[in-house]
BARO-961385 format. One record per residue (C-alpha): residue in one letter; x, y, z. Coordinates in steps of 0.1 Angstrom, whole numbers, padded with zeros to 4 digits, always signed. Example, Ala and Ser with C-alpha at 12.3 -4.5 7.8 and 13.67 -1.06 7.14 Angstrom:
# residues 2
a+0123-0045+0078/s+0137-0011+0071/
END
This chain:
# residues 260
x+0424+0437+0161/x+0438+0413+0183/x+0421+0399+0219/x+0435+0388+0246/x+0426+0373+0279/x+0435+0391+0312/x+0435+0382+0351/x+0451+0400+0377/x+0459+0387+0412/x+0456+0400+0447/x+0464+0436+0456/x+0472+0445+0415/x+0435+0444+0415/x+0437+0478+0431/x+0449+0496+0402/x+0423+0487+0379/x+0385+0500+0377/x+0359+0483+0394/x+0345+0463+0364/x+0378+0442+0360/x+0389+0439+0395/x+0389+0400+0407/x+0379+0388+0376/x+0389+0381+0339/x+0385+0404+0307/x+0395+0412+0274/x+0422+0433+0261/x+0421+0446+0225/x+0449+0455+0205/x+0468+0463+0174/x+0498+0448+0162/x+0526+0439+0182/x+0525+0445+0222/x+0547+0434+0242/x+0534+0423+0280/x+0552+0447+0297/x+0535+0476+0273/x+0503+0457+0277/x+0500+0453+0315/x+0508+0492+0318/x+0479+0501+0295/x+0456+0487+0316/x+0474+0508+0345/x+0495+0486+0366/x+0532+0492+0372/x+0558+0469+0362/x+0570+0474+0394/x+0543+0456+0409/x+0543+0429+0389/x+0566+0398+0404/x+0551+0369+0375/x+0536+0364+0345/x+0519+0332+0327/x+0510+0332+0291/x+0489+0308+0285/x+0493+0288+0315/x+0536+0293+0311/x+0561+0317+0328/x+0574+0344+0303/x+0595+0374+0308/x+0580+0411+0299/x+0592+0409+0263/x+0566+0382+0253/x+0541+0390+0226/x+0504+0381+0233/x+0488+0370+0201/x+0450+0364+0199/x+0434+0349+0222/x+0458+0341+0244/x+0455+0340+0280/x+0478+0367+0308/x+0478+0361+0339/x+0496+0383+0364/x+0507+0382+0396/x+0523+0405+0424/x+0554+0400+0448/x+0547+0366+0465/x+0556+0372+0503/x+0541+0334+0517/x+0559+0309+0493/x+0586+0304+0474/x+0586+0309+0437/x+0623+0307+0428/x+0622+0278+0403/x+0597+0297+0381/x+0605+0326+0359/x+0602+0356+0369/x+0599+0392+0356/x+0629+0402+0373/x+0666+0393+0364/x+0681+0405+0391/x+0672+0403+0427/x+0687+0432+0448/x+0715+0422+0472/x+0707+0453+0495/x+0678+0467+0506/x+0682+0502+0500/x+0654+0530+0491/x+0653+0565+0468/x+0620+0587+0478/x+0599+0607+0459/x+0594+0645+0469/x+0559+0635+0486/x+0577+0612+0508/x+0600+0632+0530/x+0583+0619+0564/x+0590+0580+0550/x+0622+0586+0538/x+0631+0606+0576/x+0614+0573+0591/x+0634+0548+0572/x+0667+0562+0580/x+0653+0564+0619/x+0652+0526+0613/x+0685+0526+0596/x+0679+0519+0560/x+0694+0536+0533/x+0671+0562+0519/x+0681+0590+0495/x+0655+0619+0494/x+0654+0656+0479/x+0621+0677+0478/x+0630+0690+0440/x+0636+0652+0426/x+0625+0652+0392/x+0610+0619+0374/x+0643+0614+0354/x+0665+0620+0379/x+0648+0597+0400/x+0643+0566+0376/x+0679+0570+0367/x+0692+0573+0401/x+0671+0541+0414/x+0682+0521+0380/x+0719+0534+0385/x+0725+0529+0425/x+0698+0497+0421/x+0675+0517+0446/x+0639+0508+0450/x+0621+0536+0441/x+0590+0541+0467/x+0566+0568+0454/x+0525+0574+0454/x+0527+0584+0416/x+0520+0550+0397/x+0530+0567+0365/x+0562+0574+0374/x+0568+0531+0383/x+0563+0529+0343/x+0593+0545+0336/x+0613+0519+0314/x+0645+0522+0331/x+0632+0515+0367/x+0633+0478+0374/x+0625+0484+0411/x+0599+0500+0427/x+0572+0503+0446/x+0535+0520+0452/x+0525+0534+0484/x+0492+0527+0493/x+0492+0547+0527/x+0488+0582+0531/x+0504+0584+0570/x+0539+0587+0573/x+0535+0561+0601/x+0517+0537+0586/x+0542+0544+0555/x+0569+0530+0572/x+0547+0497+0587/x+0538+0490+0553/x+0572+0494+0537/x+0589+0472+0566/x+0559+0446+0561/x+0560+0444+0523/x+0599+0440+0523/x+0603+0420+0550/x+0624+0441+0571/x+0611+0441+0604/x+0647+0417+0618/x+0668+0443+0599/x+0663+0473+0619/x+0693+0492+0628/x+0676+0528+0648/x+0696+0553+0652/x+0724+0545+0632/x+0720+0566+0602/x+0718+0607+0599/x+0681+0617+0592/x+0694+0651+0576/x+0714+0635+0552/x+0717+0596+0553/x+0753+0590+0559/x+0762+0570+0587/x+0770+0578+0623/x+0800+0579+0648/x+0796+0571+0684/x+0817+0603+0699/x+0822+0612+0736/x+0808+0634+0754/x+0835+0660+0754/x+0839+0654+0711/x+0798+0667+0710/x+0809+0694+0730/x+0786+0726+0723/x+0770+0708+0695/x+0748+0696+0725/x+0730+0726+0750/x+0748+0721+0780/x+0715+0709+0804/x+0710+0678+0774/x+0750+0675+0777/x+0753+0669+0810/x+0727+0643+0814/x+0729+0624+0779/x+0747+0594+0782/x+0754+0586+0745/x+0767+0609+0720/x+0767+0603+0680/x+0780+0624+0646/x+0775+0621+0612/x+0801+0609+0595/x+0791+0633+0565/x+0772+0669+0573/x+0785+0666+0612/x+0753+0667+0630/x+0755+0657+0665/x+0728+0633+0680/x+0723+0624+0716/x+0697+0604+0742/x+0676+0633+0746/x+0638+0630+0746/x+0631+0639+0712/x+0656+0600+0711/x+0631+0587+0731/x+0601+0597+0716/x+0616+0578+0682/x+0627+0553+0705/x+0591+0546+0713/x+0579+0550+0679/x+0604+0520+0666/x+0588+0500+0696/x+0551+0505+0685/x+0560+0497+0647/x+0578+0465+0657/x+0546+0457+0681/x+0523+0464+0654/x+0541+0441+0626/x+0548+0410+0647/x+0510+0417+0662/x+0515+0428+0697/x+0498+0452+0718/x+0523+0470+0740/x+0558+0477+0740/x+0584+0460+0713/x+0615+0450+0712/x+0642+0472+0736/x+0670+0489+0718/x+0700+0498+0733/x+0720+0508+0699/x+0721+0541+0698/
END
């Protein structure tokens, strides 16, 4: 049986017992592994994983460990750059866009608030969704690290929070999002884009008190739903402010938007 040496850096430390958290330990095998099969025995999603040295050198997930050698792995870095090192990835994704699992309705309704792109149906299977996020190249956010070992998905990512709220901080924080909100610009029923329309288009879409004192009036450009400045706008409005205040550090207010 084969023995190999294994480190894991930063938060991939929080998918592994306590015993071999923040430190190195020994993996035993038989016969040929491959990294990628390795690192997900010891429960961490390739997903998660942005670099791997063997032996002090980059290799891709395909490498084969022998004995003794020495893994180290390592998560997305977010503070320097890396790009002249291999990585575990081929392909980096030209758009940010985002499939949901059927636990994260509340995100996914949150991210399209913010404008992303973010597909979401409560009766998602697995397959369907590891084939949709390989096929459409949609990171695949999800609190079911099992289903991030899926072999086709090559992006993905594990939700660590459990509120909606602090869902969305943590997704706009990991990816770097917070200067590429767009509010209000996407459907939250279906995720299709939206119209601005006049007040005469909404027509009776809109009750006739919000109708006469709403001063901007959108459609979906796909199911039809009608949105206007009503106070369930600004109580969103104000939630878009307290999520940019909390990821740039503030206290009060954020940023004003004016783009709905």
């Amino acid at each position: 049986m084969a023995r190999a040496h294994f480190r894991f850096y930063a938060e991939l430390n929080e998918f592994l017992p306590p015993g071999r958290r923040q430190s190195e330990f020994i993996c035993a095998f038989r016969g040929r592994q491959s990294v990628k099969h390795l690192i997900e025995s010891l429960g961490v999603p390739h997903t998660e994983v942005e670099m791997v040295l063997l032996n002090g050198e980059p290799c891709g997930f395909s490498a084969v460990p022998q004995d003794g050698d020495r893994v180290s792995v390592y998560p997305v870095f977010e503070s320097f750059d890396v790009s002249p090192v291999t990585l575990v990835r081929a392909l980096p994704l030209r758009q940010t866009r985002f499939i949901a699992d059927s636990h994260l309705g509340r995100l996914a309704a949150y991210l399209r608030m913010a404008g992303f792109d973010a597909l979401y149906r409560n009766d998602y299977g697995d397959a369907e969704l590891a084939e949709t996020s390989a096929a459409e190249r949609r990171i695949l956010l999800t609190r079911d690290r099992r289903l991030l070992m899926h072999s086709a998905i090559t992006h993905g990512y594990f939700v660590r929070e459990a509120a909606p709220r602090r869902q969305l901080i943590e997704v706009l924080r990991r990816f770097d999002l917070a200067r590429s909100l767009s509010p209000f610009t996407r459907c939250l029923r279906c995720n299709a884009g939206l119209k601005r329309i006049s007040r005469e288009e909404a027509g009776e879409a809109v009750p006739p008190r919000s109708r006469a004192h709403a001063t901007r009036f959108r459609r979906c450009t796909e199911c039809g739903r009608v949105y206007w400045d009503g106070s369930h706008y600004r109580r969103m409005r104000r939630l878009v402010e307290e999520v940019l205040a909390t990821l740039r550090g503030g206290e009060g207010g954020g940023e004003s938007y004016g783009v709905f």
